[in-house]
N, C-alpha and C positions, 0 to 999 in steps of 0.2 A: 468404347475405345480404351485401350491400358496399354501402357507402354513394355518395351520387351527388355530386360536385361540381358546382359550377354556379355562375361570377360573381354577384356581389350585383350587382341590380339598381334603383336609383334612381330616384324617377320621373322625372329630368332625360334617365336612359341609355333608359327605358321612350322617352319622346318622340322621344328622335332614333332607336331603331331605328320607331317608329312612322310617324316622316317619313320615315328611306329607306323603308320598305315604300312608303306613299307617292306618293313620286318614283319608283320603279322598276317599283310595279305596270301599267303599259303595258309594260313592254321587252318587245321582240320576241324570240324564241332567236336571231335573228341578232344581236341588239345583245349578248346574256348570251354569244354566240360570237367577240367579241370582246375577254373582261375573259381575263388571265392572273391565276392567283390564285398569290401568294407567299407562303413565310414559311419558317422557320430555327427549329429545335426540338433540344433535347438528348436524345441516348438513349442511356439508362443502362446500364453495364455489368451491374449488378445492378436489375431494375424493383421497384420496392415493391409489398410487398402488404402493406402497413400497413392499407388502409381494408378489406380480407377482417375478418371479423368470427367468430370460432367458439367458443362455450360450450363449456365442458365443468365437470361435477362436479369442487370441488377433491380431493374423494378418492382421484380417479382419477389426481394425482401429473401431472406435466411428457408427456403426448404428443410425440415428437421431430418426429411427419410434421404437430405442428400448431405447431413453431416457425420464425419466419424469421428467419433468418441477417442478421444488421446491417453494416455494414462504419463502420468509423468516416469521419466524414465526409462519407457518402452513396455513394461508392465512386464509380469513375471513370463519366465521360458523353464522350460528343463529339457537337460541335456539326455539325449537315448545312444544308443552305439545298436549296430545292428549289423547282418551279412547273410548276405544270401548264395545260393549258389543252384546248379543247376539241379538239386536233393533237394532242396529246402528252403524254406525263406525261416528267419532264426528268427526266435522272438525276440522285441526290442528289449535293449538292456538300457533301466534309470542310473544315469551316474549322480555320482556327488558334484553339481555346478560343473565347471570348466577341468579338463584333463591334462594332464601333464605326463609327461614322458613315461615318469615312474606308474602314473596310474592307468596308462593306455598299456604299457605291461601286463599290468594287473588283469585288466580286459579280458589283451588276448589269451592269458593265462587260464583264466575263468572260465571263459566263455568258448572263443573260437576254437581251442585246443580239443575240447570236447566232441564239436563239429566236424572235424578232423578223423579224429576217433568214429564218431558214431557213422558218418558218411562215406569214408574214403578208406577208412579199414586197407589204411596202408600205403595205397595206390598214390602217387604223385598228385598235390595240388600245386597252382602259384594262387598267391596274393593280390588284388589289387587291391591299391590307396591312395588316394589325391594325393597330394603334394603336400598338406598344410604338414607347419613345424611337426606339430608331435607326431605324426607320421614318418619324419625324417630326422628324428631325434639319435645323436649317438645309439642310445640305451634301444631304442626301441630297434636299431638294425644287428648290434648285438643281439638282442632277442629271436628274431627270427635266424639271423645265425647262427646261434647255439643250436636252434630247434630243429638246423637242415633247413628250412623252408626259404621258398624262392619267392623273391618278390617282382612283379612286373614292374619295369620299367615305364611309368604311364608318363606322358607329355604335360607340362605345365600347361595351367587355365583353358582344363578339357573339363571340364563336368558332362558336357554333350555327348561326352564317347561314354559316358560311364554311366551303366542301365543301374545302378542302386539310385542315383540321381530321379530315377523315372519313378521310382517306389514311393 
């Protein structure tokens, strides 16, 4: 048994993933063969299984193979940046700790620009990106403005529409 997480959903977050469904219900696969999906995740040196769940009689004293190991702190992570698209899956990118506006620039500068380049040789892509801050940083929508490039429109606290989540 393990428990499920899942975003609180609002009926304001219900609406707007209701309206992209929506807006999007015509796209064509050629149109959906043009979005590159982004995003940048920590993984953990040690993964929790805090939410594993297993009974046992207290008489039967401390089971060893039913205890997990803590590290204080949460134990080391490093951060990757990654994106795929319907060409390619990119290889993950090691950043330096946590990212900030100026250095999620940096990224797409490096990185996805390239992808761009090397995949679509011209042809229109959009973007997608959750919602967090440095996705929605002044700097970083300037960026994609300057560059022409179109960013979708994605619903607050959807990870479930979004297949880099599946990766």
């Amino acid at each position: 048994m393990h428990t499920i997480r899942k975003p609180l959903l609002t009926r304001a977050h219900k609406r707007k993933r209701l309206d992209f469904a929506l807006a999007h219900r015509d796209w064509t696969v050629e149109q959906w063969k043009q979005v590159i999906f982004l995003d940048e995740t920590p993984i953990l040196a040690r993964p929790s299984d805090a939410h594993k769940i297993k009974w046992t009689k207290p008489t039967h004293g401390l089971n060893p193979k039913l205890v997990v190991p803590t590290v204080q702190g949460g134990g080391v992570a490093i951060m990757v940046w990654g994106c795929i698209t319907t060409y390619c899956f990119h290889d993950l990118v090691l950043l330096d700790g946590t990212v900030d506006a100026r250095g999620y620039v940096t990224v797409l500068q490096h990185y996805l620009l390239p992808v761009i380049e090397q995949y679509f040789h011209g042809r229109p892509c959009i973007f997608q990106q959750d919602n967090a801050a440095v996705h929605t940083a002044h700097e970083v929508h300037e960026f994609f403005h300057a560059q022409h490039l179109q960013v979708l429109d994605w619903p607050p606290h959807s990870p479930d529409l979004d297949i880099i989540e599946c990766v």
